[in-house]
N, C-alpha and C positions, 0 to 999 in steps of 0.2 A: 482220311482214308487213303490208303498209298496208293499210287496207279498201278506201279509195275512192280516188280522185285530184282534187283539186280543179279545176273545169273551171267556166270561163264566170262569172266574179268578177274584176271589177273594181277593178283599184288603187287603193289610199287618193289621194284629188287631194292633193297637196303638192309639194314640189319645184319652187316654180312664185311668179314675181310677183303678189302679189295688186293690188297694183299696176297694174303693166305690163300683165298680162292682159284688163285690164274698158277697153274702149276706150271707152266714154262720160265714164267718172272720168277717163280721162288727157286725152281731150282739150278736159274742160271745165275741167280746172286749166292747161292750156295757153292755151283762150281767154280765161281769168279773172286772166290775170296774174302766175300764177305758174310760169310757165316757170323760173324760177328753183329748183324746192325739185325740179325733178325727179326729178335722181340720189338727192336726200334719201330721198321718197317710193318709190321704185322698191328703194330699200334698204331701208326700213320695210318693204315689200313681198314683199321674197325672205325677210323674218327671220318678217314672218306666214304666209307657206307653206315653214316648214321643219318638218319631223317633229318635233324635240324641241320648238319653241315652242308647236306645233300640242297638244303631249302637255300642255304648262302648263296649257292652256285646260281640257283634263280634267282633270284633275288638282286645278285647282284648285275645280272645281264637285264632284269626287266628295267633297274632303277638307274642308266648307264653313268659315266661321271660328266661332271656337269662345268665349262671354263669359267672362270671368275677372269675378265681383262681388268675390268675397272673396280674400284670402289663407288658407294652412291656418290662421292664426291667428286670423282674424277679422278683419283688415282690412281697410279696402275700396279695392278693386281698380280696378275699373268698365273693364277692358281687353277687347279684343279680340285674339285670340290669329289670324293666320291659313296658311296651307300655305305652304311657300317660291314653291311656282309663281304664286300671286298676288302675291310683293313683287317676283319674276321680271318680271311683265307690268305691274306699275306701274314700277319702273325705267325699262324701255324708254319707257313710255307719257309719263313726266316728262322724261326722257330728249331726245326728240324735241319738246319741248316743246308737244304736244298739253293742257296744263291752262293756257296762258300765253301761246305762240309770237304772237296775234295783239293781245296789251298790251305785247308788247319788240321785234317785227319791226316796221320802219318801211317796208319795201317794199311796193307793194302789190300785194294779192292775201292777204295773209298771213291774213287768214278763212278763204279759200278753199283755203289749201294747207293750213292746220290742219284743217278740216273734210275734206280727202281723207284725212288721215293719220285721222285720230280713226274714220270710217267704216275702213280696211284693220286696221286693231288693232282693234278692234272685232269683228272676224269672228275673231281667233283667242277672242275673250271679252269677253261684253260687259259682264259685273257688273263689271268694276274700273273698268270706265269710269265707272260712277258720282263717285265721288270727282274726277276727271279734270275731268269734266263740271263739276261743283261750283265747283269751283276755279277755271276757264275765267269759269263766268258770276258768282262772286262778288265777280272781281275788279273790272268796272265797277259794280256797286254798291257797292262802300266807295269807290273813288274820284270818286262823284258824291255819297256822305254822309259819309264818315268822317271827321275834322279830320288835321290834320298828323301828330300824335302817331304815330296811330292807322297812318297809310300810311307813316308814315319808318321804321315798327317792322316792317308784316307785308309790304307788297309785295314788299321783299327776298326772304321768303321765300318766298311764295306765285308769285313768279314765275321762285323755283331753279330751276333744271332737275337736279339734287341730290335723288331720293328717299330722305326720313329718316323713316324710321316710328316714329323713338324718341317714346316716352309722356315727353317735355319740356319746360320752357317755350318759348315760339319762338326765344327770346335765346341759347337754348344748341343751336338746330338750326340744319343745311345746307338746310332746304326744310319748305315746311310744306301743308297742305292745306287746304279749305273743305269742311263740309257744310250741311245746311239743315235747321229743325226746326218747322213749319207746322201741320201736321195734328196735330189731336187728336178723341177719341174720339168727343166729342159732334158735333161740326163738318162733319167730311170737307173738303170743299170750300169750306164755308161759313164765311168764315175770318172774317167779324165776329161768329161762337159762340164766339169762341176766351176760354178763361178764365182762359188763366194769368196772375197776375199780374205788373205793373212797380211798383217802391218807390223814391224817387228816395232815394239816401244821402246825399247832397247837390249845391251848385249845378255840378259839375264833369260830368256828364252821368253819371253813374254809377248802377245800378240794382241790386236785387235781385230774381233773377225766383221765382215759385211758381209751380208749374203742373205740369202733366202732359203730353206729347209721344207720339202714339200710334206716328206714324215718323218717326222722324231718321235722316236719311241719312247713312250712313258715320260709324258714330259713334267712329271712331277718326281723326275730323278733329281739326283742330288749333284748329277756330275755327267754330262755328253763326253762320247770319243766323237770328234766329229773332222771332216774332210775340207780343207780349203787351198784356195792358190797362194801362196808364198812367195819370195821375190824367185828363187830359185825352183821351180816347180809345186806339183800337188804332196801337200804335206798331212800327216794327223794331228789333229789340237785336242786337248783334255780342257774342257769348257766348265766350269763348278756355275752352279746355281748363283751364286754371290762370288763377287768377287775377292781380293786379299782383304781390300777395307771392312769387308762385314756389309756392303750394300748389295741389296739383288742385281745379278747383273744384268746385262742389255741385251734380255731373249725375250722377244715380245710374239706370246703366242697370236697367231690370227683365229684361228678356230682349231675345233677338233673335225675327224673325221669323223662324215657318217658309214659306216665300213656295216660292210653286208652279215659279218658275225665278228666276233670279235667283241661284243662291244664292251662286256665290262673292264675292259684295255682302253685306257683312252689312248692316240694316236695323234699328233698335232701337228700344226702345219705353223712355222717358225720364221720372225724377222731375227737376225744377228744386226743389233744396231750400233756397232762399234762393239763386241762383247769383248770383254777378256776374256784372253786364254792363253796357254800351254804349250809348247809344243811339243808333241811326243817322237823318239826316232830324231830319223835323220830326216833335213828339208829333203823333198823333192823324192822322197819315201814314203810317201801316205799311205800308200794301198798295201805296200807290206807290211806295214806297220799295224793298221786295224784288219787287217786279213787275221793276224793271232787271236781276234775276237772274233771275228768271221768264222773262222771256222770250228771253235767251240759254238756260237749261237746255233750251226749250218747240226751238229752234233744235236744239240735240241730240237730242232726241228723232224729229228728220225725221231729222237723220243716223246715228243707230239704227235707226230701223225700214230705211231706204236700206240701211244694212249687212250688217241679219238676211238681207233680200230677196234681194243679191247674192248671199250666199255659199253658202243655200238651192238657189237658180238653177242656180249655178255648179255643186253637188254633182249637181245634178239631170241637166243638159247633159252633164257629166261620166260619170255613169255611165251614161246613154244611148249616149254615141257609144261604151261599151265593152260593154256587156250585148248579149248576143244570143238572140232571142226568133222562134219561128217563123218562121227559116230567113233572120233577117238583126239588125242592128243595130236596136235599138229605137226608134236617133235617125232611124232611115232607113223609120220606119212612118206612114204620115197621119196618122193618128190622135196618136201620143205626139208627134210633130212639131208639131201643134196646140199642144197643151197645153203644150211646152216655149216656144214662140214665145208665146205669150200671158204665160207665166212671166217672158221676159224683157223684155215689155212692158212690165210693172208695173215689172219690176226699172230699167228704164235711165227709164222718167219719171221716177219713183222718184230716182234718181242726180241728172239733170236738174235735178227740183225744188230738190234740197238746194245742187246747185252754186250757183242763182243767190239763194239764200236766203243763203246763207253770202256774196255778195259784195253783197248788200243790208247788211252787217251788218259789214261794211269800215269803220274810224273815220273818212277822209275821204270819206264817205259824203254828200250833199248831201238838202238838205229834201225831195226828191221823192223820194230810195230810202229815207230811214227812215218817212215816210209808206208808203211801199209795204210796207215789213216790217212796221209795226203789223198792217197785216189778211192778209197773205201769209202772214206766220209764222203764223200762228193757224190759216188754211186750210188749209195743208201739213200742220200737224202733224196737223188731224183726218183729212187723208184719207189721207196715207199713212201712218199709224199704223194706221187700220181695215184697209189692204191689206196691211198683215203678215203677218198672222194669215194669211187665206185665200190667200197664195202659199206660206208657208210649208208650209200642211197639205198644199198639193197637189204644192209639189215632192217632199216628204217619201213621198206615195203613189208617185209618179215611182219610186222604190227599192224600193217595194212591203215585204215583210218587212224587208229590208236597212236600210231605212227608216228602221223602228219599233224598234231594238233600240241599245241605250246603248252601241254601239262608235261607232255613226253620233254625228255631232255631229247630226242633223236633228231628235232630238230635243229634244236641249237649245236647237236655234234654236225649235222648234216653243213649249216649256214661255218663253220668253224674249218669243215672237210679241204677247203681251195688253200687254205692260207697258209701252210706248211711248205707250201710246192709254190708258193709267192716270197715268201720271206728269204733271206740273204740269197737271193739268186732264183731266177724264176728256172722250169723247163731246160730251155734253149741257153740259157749261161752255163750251167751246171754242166751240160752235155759238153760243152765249146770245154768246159775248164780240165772238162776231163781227159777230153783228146790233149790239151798243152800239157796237162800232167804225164800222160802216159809217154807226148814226144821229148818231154824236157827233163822228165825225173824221172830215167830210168827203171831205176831205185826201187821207185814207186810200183812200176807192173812188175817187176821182181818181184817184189814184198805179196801182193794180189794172188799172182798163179801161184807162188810160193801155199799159201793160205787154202787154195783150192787144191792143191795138189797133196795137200794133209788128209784129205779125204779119199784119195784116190783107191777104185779097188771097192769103195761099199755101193753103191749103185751101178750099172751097166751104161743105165740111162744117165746119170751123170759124169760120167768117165766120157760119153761120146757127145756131153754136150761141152765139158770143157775142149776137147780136139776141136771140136768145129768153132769153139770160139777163138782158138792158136791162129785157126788157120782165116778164120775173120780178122784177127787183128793185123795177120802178117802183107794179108792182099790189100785191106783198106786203111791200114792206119800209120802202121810203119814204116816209117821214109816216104810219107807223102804229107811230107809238114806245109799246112795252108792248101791242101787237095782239096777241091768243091765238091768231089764224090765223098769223100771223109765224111765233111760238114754238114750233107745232107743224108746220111747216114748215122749219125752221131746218135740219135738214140733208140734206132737198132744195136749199135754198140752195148749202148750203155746197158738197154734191159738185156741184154743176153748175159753182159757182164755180173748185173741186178742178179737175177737168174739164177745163173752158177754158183754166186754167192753165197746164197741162201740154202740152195740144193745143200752146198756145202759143210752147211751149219745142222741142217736137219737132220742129215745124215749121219754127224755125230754125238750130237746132243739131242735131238728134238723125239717126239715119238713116233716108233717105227709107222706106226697108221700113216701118220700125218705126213712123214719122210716118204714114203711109199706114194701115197696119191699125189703130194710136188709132185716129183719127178715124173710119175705118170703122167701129170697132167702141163705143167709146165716147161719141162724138158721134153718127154716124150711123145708132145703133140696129141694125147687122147683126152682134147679138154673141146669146150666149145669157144663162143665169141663173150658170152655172158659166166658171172658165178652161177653157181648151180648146175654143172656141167661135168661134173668129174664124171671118172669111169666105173662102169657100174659093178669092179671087181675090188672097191676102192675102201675101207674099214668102216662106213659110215658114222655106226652106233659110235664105235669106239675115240673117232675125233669128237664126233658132240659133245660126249660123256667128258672128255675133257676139257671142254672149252667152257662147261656150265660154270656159273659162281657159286656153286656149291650150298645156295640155302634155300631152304623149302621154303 
């Protein structure tokens, strides 16, 4: 005999376009050129909101990857072992050509429809993307430093769309991958601490490296860009899994990390025991050199945190319009109504930002948009990395218990929320990089107010928040190179700069609702300390209505 009957619980959201559904992402890959990857993307989209793929995403975070050092006999191993639903969500993710599409598509747009697909796979899980990510932005860095050799040998593979996880040389695989190996213990950030050493074997560019690696990314890549000391200064070395003879070479993982989300990404902590390696660039050139991966991974990192946002949102909208709470729909109360419309505030700038960031960053891109992307990309990633976090928690409240408990994905978007605004450059770098950009690359705040000033004329309130950011930049930033008032002001800067940006974008693209309570609220000061707080002359219904994923 049953006890109870279950009443007033809401359907798992799947069965549904993730796609299709987010009308911001469709129609700013429509305005961006890529009209063309629609059906692609729309099918990416039905395959991220299907039950069993949606199960991978758990599955592979409950089952994390597991190090192999040794053999039972004692041999060293140095493998990463991981659940089949992670090689499940990297297939599809290679598959689709999300680690490559925008170094082998010659149409354009092909940033921008790679970065729609990379944000919809991403929401069923975002740890695999790491490696994805990797591969994406390693590939213009070997082809602005590598020699022939070097790119007649891995391009092929790095731009299969063929997932081959075999522990190989690359000569004998269908596809291969990229990770990254920077950070070490003493350092963090401060990447000219770094102490591992380069040994040249001789004049053919060839090295042995020493050192120690605190996080390497995906250490079941097939090829590190990684950082060392060289006789002549801090250099970048291209490090392969095996070396020229076909034997693994001498990267002796110590463990993985245990990392707060994240976890179906394994993370590893690295000896270089005399490794061979590469050297990419010029010696004594390291950081410009992997900075051309930097700042495409730094580009993912917007379209990460954009993904977490949505699908948060999406969960949240979702089970609003189905929970019913004191005698009606929860989506249909002022109050949660607030708070969902502010939710998808974030979420569709959010979108916004990353579209027009991903078609700054299109190959036949002209001198005025890779200017622009020097200090945009920098800006984005700090502010909509910071707004992860706090939409996340609050969509996650939005479900109340339902919320807080490991059937929900809200968790794991929640535990996932910090690491976007952690990865290539924490907070406080980002902001530092932006003030040397704006005093060194002129170019750059050209290219910026340029971009803001295309809007000029459609808001009131954004018209007087760009002035007062002129007159910001003019009293604290310019011509006060290494000022201590600058640097502790820096992201005051930054988010005003955030800010304007986005005004910027909504106001021409985004929906009037939606453009209308920003700038209310974010420019024009009629917002509170927390979301849920717009003003109460603000479209409510009609931002919701747009932020739902569209299935019953």
């Amino acid at each position: 005999m049953a006890t109870h009957e279950v009443l007033n619980q809401p359907p798992p959201l799947q069965d549904y376009d993730v796609f299709g559904s987010d009308q911001a992402l469709a129609d700013g890959v429509r305005r961006e050129n890529g009209a063309w990857a629609i059906e692609s993307l729309s099918e990416l989209g039905r395959l991220a909101g299907d039950p069993e793929v949606i199960r991978w995403g758990f599955d592979a975070n409950a089952y994390p990857p597991v190090l192999r050092t040794h053999d039972r006999f004692g041999h060293r191993l140095d493998v990463v072992e991981y659940h089949p639903s992670y090689h499940r969500l990297m297939e599809v993710a290679i598959g689709y050509g999300l680690h490559a599409g925008p170094w082998t598509e010659e149409r354009p747009g092909a940033q921008v429809v790679r970065a729609a697909g990379f944000y919809v796979w991403s929401q069923v899980d975002a740890g695999h993307g790491c490696p994805v990510s990797m591969t994406y932005a390693a590939l213009p860095a070997l082809e602005a430093a590598a020699d022939r050799d070097v790119l007649s040998l891995w391009v092929p593979a790095l731009t299969s769309t063929v997932y081959d996880p075999g522990f190989r040389p690359v000569h004998a695989k269908k596809g291969a991958l990229a990770g990254m190996g920077m950070t070490e213990k003493q350092g963090g950030s401060d990447l000219r601490a770094t102490t591992t050493s380069a040994v040249p074997l001789d004049a053919s560019g060839a090295y042995r490296l020493t050192g120690h690696k605190w996080f390497c990314s995906a250490p079941m890549s097939d090829l590190f860009l990684m950082l060392a000391q060289a006789p002549h200064g801090l250099s970048c070395f291209f490090v392969p899994r095996f070396d020229p003879d076909g034997q693994p070479n001498a990267l002796r993982f110590q463990r993985l990390k245990d990392k707060l989300g994240n976890r179906s990404n394994a993370s590893g902590e690295v000896e270089l025991d005399g490794a061979w390696a590469q050297m990419l660039g010029e010696e004594g050139r390291g950081v410009a050199t992997i900075m051309e991966m930097v700042n495409h991974t730094r580009l993912d990192c917007v379209i990460g945190a954009a993904s977490g946002m949505r699908q948060a949102v999406a969960q949240a909208v979702f089970h609003a319009s189905h929970r019913q709470a004191f005698g009606s729909a929860l989506v249909d109360q002022p109050l949660m109504r607030n708070v969902l419309a502010d939710l998808a505030i974030e979420s569709e700038a959010a979108t916004l930002t990353m579209i027009r960031l991903a078609r700054a960053h299109e190959r036949d891109g002209d001198e005025g948009e890779r200017a622009f992307r020097r200090l945009a990309t920098a800006i984005a990633k700090y502010w909509v990395c910071k707004r992860q976090p706090a939409v996340v928690s609050e969509a996650l409240e939005c479900l109340g218990g339902n919320g807080y408990v490991e059937e929900s994905i809200l968790p794991r978007l929640f535990r996932e929320s910090p690491l976007n605004g952690i990865w290539e450059g924490s907070g406080n770098v980002i902001c530092l990089d932006v003030l040397r950009a704006i005093r060194r690359a002129p170019a750059s705040l050209d290219a910026f107010m340029n971009e803001l000033a295309s809007a000029a004329a459609a808001d009131h309130r954004f018209d007087e928040a760009v002035s007062s950011l002129r007159e910001q930049l003019r009293l604290q930033v310019l011509g006060k190179d290494g000022d201590t008032q600058a640097e502790l002001g820096a992201r005051r800067i930054v988010e005003a700069m955030a800010t304007a940006f986005q005004a910027s974008l909504l106001v021409r693209w985004g929906h009037p609702a939606v453009a209308d309570a920003f700038c209310a609220s974010r420019l024009g000061g009629d917002w509170g300390h927390a979301l849920g707080t717009l003003p109460s002359k603000a479209d409510l219904g009609a931002i919701v209505e747009r932020a739902h994923p569209g299935t019953d």
